[in-house]
N, C-alpha and C positions, 0 to 999 in steps of 0.2 A: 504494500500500500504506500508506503512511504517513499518508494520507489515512483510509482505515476502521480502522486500528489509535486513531488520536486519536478518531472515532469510539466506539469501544467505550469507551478509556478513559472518552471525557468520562460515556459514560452511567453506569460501572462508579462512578466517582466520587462522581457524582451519587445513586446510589443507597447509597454506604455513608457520604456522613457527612448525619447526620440535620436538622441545623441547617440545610444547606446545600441540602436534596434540597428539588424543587418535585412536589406530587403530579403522580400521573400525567397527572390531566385536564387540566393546565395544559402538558403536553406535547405532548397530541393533534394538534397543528398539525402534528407528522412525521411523520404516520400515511400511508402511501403509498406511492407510486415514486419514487426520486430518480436522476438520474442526471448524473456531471460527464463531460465528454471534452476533455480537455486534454493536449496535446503526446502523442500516441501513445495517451493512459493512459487506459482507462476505468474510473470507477468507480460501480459500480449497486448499489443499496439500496432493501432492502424491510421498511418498519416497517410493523407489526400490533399494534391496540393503540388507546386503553387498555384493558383488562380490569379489574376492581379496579383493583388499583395496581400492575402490570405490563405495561410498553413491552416489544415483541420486535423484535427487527435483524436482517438479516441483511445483509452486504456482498459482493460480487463486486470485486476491482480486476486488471485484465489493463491489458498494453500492447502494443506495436503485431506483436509475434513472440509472442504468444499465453501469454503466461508472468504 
């Protein structure tokens, strides 16, 4: 969990301070399937994107009792 919650921030971040933000085409490289599986824990993400200058996420994290 802790894992796609820094996720989101990092992108949430990255998209509101202006100085700091890299367009989106310079993102495209996480355009895809990702997935970790570490100690019980999975966690699977699917970026779409770029559009203009809009990346989309979305995260799944479960661990090994389905929670």
């Amino acid at each position: 969990m802790r894992t796609s919650i820094a996720s989101v921030l990092l992108v949430a971040v990255a998209a509101s301070a202006p100085h700091a933000a890299a367009a989106a085409n310079e993102l495209a490289w996480i355009a895809g399937d990702w997935r970790l599986c570490r100690e019980g824990e999975i966690v699977e993400e699917r970026w779409l994107g770029p559009r203009g200058d809009v990346l989309l996420g979305a995260s799944l994290t479960s661990s090994k009792d389905g929670k």
